[in-house]
Jmol script that loads the backbone (N, CA, C; Angstrom):
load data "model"
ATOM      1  N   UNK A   1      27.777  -2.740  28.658  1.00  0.00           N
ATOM      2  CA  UNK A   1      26.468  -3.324  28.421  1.00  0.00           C
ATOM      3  C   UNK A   1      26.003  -4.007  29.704  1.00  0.00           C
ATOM      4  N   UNK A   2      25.029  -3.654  29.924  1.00  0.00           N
ATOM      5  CA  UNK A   2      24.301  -4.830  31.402  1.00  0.00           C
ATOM      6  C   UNK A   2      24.510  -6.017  31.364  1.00  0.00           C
ATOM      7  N   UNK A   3      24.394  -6.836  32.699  1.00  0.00           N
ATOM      8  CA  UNK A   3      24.103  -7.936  32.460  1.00  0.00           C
ATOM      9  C   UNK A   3      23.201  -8.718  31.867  1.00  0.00           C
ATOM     10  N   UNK A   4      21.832  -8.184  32.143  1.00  0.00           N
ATOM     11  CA  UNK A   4      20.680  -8.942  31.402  1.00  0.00           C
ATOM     12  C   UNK A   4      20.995  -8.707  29.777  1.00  0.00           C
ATOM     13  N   UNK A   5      21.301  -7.533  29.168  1.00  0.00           N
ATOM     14  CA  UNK A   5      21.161  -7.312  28.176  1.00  0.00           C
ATOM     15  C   UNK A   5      22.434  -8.353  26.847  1.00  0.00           C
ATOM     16  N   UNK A   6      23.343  -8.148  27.713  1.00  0.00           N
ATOM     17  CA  UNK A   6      24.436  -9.709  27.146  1.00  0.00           C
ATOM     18  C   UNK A   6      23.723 -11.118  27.200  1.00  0.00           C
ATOM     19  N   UNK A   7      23.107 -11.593  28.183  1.00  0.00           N
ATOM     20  CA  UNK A   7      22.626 -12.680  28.374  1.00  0.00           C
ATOM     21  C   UNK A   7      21.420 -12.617  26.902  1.00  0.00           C
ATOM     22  N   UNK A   8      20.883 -11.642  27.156  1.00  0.00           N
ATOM     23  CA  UNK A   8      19.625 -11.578  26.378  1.00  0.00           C
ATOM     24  C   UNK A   8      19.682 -11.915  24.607  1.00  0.00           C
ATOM     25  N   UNK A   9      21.080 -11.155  24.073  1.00  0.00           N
ATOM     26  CA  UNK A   9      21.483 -11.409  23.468  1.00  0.00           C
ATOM     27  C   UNK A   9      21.847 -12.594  22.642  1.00  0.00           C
ATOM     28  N   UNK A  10      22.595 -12.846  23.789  1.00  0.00           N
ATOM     29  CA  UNK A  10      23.282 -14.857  23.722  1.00  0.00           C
ATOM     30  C   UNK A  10      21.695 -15.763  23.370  1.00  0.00           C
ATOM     31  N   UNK A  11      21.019 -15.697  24.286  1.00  0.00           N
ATOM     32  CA  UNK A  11      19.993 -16.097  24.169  1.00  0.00           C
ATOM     33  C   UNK A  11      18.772 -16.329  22.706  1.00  0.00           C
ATOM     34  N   UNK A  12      18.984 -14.883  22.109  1.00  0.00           N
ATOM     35  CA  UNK A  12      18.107 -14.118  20.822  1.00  0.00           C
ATOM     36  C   UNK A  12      19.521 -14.752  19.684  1.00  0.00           C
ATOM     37  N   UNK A  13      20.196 -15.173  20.434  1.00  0.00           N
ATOM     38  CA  UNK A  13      21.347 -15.632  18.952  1.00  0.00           C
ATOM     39  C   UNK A  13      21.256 -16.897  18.683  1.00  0.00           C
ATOM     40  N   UNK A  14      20.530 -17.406  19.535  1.00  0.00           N
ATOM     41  CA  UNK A  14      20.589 -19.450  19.244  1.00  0.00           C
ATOM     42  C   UNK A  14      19.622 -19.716  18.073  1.00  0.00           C
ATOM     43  N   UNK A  15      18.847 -18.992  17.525  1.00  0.00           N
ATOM     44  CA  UNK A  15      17.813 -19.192  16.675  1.00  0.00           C
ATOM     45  C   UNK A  15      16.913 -17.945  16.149  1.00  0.00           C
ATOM     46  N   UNK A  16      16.559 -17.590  14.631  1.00  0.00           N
ATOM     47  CA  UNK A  16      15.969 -16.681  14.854  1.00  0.00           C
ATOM     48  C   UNK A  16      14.604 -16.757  14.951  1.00  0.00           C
ATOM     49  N   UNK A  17      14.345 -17.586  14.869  1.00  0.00           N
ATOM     50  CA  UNK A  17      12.851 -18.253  15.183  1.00  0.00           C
ATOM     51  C   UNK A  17      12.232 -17.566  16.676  1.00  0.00           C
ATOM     52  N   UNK A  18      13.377 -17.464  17.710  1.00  0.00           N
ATOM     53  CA  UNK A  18      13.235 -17.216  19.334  1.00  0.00           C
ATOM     54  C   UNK A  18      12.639 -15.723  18.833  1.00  0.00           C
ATOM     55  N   UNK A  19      11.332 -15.935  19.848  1.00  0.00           N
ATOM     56  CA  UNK A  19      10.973 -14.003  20.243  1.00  0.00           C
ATOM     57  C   UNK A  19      10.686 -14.562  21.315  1.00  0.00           C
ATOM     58  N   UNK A  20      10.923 -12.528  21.984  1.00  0.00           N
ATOM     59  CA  UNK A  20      11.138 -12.185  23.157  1.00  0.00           C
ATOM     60  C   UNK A  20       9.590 -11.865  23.581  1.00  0.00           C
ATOM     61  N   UNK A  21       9.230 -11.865  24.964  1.00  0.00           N
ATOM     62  CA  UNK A  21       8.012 -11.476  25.761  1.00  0.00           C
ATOM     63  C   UNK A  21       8.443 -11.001  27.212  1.00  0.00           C
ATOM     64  N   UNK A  22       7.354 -11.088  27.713  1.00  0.00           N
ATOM     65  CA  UNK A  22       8.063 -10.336  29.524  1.00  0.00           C
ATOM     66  C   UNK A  22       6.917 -11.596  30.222  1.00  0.00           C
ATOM     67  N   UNK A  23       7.699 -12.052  31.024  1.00  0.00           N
ATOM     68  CA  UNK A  23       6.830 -12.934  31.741  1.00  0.00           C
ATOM     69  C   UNK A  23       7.458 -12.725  33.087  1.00  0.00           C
ATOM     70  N   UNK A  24       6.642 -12.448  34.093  1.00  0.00           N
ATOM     71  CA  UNK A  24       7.043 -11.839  35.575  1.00  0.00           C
ATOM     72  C   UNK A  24       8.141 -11.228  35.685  1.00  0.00           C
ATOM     73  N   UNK A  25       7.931  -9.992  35.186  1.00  0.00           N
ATOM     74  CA  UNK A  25       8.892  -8.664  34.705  1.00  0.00           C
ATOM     75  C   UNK A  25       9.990  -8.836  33.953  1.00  0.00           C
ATOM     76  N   UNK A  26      10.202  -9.781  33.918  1.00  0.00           N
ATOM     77  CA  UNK A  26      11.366 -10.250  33.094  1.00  0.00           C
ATOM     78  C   UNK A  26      11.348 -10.785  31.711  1.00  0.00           C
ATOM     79  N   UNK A  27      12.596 -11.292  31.049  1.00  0.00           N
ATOM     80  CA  UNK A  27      12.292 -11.180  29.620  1.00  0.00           C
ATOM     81  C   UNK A  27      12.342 -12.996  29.377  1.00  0.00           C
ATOM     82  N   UNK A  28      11.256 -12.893  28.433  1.00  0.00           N
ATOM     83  CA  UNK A  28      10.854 -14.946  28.227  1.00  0.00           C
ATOM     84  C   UNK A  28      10.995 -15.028  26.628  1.00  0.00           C
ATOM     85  N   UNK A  29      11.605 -16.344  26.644  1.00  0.00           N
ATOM     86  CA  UNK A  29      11.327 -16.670  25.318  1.00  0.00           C
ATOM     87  C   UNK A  29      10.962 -17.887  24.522  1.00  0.00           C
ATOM     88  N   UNK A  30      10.501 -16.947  23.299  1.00  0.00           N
ATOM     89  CA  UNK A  30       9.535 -18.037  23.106  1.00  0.00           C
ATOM     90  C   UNK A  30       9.702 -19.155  21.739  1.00  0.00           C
ATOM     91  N   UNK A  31       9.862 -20.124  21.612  1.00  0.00           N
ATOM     92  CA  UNK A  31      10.088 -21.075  20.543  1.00  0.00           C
ATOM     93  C   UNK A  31       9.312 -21.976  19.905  1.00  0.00           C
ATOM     94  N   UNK A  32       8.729 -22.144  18.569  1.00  0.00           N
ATOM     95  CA  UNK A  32       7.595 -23.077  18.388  1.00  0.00           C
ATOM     96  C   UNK A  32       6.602 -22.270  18.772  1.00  0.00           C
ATOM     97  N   UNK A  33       6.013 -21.507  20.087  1.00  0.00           N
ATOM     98  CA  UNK A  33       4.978 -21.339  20.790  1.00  0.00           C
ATOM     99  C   UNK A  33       4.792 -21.388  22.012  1.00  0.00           C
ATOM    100  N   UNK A  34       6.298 -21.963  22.515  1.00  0.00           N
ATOM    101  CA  UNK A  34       6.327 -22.669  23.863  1.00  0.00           C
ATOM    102  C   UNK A  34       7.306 -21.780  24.622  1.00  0.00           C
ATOM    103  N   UNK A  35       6.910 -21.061  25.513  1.00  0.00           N
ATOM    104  CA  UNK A  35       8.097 -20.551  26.428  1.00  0.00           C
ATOM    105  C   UNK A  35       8.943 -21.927  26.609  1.00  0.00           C
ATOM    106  N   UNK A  36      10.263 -21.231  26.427  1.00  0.00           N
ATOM    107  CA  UNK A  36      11.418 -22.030  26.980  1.00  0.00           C
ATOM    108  C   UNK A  36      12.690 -21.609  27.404  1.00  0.00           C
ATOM    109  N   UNK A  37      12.905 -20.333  27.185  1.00  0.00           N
ATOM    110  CA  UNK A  37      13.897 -19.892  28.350  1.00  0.00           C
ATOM    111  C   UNK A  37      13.624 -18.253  29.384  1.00  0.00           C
ATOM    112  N   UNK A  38      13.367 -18.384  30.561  1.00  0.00           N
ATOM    113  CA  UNK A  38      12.927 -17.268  30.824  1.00  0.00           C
ATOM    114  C   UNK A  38      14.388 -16.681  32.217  1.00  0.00           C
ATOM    115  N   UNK A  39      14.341 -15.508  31.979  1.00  0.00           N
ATOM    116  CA  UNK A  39      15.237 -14.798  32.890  1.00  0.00           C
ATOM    117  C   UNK A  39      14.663 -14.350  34.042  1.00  0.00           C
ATOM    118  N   UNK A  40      15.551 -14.625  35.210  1.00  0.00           N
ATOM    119  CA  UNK A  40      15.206 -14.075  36.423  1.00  0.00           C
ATOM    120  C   UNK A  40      16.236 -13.075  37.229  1.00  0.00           C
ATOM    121  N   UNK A  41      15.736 -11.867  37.014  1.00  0.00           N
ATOM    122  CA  UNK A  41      16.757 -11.355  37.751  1.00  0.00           C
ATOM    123  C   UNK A  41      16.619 -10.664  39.222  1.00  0.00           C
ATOM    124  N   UNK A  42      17.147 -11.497  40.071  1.00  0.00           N
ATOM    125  CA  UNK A  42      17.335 -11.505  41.398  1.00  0.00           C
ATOM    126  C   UNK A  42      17.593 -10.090  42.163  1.00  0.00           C
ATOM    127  N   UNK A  43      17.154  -9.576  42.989  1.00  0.00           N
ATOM    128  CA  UNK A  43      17.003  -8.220  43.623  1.00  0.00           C
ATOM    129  C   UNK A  43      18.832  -7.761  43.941  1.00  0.00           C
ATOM    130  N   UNK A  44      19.511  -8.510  44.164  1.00  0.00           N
ATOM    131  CA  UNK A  44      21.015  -8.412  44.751  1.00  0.00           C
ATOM    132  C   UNK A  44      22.137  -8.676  43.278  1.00  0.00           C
ATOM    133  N   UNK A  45      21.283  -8.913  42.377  1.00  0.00           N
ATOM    134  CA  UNK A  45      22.373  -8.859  41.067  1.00  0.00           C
ATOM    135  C   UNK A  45      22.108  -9.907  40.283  1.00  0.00           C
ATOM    136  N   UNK A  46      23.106  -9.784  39.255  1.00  0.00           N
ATOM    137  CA  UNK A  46      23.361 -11.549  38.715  1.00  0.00           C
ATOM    138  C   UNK A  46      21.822 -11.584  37.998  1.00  0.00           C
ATOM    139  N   UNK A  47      21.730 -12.892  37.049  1.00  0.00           N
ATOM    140  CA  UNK A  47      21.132 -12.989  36.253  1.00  0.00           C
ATOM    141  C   UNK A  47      20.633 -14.220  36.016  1.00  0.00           C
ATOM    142  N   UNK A  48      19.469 -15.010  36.484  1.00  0.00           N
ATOM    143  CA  UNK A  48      19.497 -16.799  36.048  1.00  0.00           C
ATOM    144  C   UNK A  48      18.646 -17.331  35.199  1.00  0.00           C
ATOM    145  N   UNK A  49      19.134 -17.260  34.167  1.00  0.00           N
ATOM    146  CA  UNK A  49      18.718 -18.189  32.896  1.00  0.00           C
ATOM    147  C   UNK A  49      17.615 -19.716  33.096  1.00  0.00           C
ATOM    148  N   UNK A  50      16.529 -19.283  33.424  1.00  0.00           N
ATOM    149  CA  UNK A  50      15.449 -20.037  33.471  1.00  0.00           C
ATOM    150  C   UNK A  50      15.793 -21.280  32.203  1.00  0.00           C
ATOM    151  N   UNK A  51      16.059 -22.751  31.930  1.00  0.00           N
ATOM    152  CA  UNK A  51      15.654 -23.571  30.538  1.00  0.00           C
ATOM    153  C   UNK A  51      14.252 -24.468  31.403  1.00  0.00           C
ATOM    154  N   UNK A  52      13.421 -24.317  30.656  1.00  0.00           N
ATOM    155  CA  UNK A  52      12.322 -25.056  30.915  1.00  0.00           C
ATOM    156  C   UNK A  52      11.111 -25.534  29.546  1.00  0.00           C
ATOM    157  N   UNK A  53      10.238 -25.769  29.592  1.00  0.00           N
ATOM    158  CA  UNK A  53       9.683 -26.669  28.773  1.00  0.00           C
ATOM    159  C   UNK A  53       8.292 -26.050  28.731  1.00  0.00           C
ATOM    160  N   UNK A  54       8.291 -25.031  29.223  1.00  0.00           N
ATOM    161  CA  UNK A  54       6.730 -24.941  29.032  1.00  0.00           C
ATOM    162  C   UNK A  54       6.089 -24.414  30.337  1.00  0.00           C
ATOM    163  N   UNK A  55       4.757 -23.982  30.740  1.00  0.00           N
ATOM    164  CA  UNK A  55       3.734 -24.247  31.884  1.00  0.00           C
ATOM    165  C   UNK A  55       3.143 -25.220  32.006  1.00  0.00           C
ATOM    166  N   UNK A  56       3.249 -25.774  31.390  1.00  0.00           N
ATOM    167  CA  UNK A  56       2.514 -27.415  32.014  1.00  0.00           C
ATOM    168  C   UNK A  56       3.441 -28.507  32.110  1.00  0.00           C
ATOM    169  N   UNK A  57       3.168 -29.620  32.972  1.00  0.00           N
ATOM    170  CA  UNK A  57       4.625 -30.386  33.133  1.00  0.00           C
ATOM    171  C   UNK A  57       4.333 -31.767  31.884  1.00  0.00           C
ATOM    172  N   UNK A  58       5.009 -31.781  30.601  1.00  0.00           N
ATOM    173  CA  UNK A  58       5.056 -32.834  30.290  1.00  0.00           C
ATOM    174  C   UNK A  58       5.253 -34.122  30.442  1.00  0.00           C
ATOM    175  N   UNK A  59       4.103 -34.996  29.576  1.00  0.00           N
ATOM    176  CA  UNK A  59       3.919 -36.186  29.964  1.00  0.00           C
ATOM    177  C   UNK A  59       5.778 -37.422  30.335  1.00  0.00           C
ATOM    178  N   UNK A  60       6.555 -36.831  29.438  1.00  0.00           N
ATOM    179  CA  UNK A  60       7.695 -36.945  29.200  1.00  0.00           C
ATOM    180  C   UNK A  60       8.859 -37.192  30.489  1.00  0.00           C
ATOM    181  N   UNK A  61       8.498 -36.000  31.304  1.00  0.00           N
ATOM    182  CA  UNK A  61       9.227 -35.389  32.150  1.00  0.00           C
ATOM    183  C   UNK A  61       9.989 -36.090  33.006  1.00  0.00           C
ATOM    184  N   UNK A  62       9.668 -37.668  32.891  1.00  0.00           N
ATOM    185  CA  UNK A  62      10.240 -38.783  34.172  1.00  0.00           C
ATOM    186  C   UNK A  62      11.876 -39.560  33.236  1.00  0.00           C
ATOM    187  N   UNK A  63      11.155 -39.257  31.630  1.00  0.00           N
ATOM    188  CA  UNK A  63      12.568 -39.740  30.822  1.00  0.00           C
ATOM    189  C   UNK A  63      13.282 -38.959  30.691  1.00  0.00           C
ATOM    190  N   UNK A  64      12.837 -37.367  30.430  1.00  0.00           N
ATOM    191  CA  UNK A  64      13.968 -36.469  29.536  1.00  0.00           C
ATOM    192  C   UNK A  64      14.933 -36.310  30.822  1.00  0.00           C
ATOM    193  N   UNK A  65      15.978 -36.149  29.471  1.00  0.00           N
ATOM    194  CA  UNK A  65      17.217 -36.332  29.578  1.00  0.00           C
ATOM    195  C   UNK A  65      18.060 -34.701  29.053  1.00  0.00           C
ATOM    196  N   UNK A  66      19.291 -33.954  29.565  1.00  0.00           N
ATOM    197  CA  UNK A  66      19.383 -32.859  28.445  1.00  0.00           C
ATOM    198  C   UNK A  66      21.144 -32.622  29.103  1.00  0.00           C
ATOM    199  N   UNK A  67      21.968 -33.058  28.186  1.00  0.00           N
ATOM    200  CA  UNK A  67      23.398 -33.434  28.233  1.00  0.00           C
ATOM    201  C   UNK A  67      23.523 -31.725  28.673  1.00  0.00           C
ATOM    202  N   UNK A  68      24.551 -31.795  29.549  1.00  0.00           N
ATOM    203  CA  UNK A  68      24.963 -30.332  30.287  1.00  0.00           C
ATOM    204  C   UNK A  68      26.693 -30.722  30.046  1.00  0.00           C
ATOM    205  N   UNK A  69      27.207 -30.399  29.125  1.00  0.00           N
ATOM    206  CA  UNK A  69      28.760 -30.624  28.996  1.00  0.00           C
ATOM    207  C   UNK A  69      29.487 -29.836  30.268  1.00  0.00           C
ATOM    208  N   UNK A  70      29.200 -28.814  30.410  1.00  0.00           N
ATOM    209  CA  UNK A  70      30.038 -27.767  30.946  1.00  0.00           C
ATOM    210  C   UNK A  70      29.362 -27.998  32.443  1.00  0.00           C
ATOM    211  N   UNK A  71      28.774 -28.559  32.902  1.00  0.00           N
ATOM    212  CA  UNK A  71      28.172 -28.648  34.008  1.00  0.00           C
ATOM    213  C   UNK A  71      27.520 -27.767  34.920  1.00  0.00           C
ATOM    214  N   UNK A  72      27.634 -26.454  34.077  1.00  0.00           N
ATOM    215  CA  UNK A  72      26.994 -25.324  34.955  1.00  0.00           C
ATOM    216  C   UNK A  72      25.612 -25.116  35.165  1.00  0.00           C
ATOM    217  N   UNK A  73      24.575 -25.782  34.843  1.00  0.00           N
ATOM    218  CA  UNK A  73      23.367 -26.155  35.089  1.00  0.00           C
ATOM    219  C   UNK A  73      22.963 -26.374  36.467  1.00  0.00           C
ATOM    220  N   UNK A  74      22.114 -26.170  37.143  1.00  0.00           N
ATOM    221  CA  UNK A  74      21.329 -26.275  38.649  1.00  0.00           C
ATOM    222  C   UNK A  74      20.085 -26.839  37.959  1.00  0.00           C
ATOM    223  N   UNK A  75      19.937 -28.325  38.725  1.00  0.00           N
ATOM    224  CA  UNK A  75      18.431 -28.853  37.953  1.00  0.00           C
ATOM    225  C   UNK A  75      17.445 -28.998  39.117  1.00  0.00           C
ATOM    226  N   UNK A  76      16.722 -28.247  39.260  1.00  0.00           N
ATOM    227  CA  UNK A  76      15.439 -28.061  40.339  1.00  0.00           C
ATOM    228  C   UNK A  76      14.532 -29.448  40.223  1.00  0.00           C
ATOM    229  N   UNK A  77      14.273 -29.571  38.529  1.00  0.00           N
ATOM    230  CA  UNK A  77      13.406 -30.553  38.222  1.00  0.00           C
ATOM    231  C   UNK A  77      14.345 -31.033  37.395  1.00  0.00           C
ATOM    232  N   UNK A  78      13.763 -31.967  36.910  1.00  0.00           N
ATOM    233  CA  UNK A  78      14.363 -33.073  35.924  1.00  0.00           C
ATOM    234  C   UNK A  78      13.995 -32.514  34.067  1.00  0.00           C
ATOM    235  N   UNK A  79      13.422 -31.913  34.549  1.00  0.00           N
ATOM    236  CA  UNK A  79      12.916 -31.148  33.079  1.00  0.00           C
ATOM    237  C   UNK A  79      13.620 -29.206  32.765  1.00  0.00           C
ATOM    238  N   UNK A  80      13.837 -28.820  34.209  1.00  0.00           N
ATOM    239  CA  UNK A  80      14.391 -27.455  34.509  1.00  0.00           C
ATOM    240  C   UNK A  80      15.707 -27.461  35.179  1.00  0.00           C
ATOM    241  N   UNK A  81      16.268 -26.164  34.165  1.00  0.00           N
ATOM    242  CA  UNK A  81      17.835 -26.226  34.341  1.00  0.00           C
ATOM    243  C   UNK A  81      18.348 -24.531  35.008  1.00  0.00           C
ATOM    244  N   UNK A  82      18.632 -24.305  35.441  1.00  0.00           N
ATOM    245  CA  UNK A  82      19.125 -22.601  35.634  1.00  0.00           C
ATOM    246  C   UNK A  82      20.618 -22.642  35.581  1.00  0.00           C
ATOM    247  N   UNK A  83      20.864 -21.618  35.118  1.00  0.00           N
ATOM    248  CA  UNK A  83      22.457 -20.844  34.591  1.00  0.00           C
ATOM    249  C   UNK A  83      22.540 -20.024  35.696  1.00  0.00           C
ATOM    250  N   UNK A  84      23.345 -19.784  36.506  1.00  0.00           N
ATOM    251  CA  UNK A  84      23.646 -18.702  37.139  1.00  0.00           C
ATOM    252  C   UNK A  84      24.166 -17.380  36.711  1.00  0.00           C
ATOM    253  N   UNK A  85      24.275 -16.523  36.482  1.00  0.00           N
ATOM    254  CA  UNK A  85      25.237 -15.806  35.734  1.00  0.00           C
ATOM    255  C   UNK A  85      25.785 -14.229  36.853  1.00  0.00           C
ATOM    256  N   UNK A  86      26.938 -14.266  37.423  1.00  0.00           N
ATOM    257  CA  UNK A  86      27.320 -13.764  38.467  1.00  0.00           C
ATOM    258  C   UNK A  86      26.846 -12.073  38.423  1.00  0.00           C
ATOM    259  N   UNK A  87      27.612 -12.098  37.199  1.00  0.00           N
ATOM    260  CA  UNK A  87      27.969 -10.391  36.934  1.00  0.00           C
ATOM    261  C   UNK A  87      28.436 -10.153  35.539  1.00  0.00           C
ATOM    262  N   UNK A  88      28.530  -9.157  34.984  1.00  0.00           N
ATOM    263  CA  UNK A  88      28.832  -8.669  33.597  1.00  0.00           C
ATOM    264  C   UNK A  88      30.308  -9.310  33.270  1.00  0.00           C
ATOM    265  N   UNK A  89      30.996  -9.593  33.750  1.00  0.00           N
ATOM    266  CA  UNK A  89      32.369 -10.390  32.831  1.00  0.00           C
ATOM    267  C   UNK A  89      31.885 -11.857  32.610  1.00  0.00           C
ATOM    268  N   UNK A  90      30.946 -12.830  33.959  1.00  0.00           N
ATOM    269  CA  UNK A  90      30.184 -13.878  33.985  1.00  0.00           C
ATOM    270  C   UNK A  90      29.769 -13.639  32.409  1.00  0.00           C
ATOM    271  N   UNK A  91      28.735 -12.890  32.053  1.00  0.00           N
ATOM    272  CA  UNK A  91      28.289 -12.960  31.370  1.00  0.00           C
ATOM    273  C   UNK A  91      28.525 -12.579  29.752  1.00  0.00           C
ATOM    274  N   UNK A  92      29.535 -11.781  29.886  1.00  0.00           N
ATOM    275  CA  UNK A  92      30.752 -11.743  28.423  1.00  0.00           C
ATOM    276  C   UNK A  92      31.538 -13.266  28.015  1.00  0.00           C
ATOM    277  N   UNK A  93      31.753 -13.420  29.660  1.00  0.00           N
ATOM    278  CA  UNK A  93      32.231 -15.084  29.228  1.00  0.00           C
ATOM    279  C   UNK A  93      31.836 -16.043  29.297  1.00  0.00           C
ATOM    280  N   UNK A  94      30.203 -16.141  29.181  1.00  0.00           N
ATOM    281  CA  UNK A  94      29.617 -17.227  29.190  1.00  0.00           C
ATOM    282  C   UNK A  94      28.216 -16.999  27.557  1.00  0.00           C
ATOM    283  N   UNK A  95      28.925 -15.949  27.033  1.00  0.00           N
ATOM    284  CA  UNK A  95      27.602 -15.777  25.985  1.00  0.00           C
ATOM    285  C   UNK A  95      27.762 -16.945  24.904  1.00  0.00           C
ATOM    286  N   UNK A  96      28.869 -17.693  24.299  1.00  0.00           N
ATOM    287  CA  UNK A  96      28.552 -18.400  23.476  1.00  0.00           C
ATOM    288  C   UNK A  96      27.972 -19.378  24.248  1.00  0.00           C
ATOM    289  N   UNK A  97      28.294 -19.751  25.448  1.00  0.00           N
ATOM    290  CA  UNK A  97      27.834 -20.830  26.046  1.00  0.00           C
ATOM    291  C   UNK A  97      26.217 -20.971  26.322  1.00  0.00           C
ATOM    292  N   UNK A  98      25.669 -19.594  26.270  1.00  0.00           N
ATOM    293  CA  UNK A  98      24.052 -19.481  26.841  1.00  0.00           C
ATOM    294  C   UNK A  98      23.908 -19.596  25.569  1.00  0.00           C
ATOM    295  N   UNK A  99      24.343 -19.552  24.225  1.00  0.00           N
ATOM    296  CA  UNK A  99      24.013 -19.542  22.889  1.00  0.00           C
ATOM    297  C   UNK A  99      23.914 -21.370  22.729  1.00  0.00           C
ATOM    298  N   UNK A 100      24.668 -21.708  22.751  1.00  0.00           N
ATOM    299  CA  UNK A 100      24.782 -23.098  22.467  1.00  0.00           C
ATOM    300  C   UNK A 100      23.875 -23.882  23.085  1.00  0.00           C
ATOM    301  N   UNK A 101      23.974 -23.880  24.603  1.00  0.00           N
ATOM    302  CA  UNK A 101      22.971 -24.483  25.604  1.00  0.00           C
ATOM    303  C   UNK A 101      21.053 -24.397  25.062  1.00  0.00           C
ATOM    304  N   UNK A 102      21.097 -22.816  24.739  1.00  0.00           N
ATOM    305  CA  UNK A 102      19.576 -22.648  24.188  1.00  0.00           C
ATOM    306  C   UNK A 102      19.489 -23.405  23.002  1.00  0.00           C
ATOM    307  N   UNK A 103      20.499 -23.498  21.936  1.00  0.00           N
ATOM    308  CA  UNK A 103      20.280 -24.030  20.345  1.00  0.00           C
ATOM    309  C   UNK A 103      20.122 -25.599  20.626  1.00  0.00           C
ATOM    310  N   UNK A 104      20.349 -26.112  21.667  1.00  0.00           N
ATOM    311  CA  UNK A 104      20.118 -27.380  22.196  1.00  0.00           C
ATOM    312  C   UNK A 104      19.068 -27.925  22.726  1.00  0.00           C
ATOM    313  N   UNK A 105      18.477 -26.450  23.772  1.00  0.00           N
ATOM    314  CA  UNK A 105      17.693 -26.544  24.722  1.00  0.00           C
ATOM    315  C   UNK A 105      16.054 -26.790  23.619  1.00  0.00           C
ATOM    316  N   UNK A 106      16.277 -25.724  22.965  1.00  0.00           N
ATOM    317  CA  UNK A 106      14.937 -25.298  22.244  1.00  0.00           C
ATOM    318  C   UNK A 106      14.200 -26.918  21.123  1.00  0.00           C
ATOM    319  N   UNK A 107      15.465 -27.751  21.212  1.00  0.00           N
ATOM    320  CA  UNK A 107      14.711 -28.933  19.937  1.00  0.00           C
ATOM    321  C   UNK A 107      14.585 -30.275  21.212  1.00  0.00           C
ATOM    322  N   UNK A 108      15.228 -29.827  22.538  1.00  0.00           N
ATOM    323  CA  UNK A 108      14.710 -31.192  23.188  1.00  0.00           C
ATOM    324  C   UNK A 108      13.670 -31.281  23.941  1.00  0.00           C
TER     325      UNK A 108
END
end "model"
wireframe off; spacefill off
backbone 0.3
color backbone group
């Protein structure tokens, strides 16, 4: 199975509420109404799990807070998180984890 397509998975498993869209060729999803996790996949491989909050920057954005147990998170912003995800075993062994992270991600 591809990489994107495991990730994608993990992702479509945190809730069934989540649908899928394509937002700058890639696959976004959507919760409530609100994009909140979108995939980027990089010209040289690998796969990075966009968590974000939306297109507009909430009023919020100077408090939130979003517990990263496993620490594999890269936070650009204080509101945006990216997953790296190397390659297809990366991503066999990180699917409950992109599952959990989103079932978290999507109510904060």
């Amino acid at each position: 199975m591809a990489i994107e397509d495991i990730v994608r998975d993990a992702v479509l498993a945190a809730d069934p509420r989540i649908t899928e869209t394509v937002k700058w060729n890639a696959p976004n999803f959507v919760y409530d109404g609100a994009d909140r996790v979108t995939l980027r996949l990089p010209p040289r491989g690998g796969v990075q799990v966009i968590f974000h909050r939306g297109a507009k920057v909430r009023d919020d954005v100077e408090t939130f807070e979003f517990d990263d147990p496993s620490g594999r998170l890269a936070w650009p912003a204080r509101d945006r998180g990216i997953l790296t995800i190397k390659n297809e075993a990366d991503a066999e062994a990180s699917a409950d984890l992109i599952t959990e992270l989103v079932q978290r991600w999507i109510v904060a």
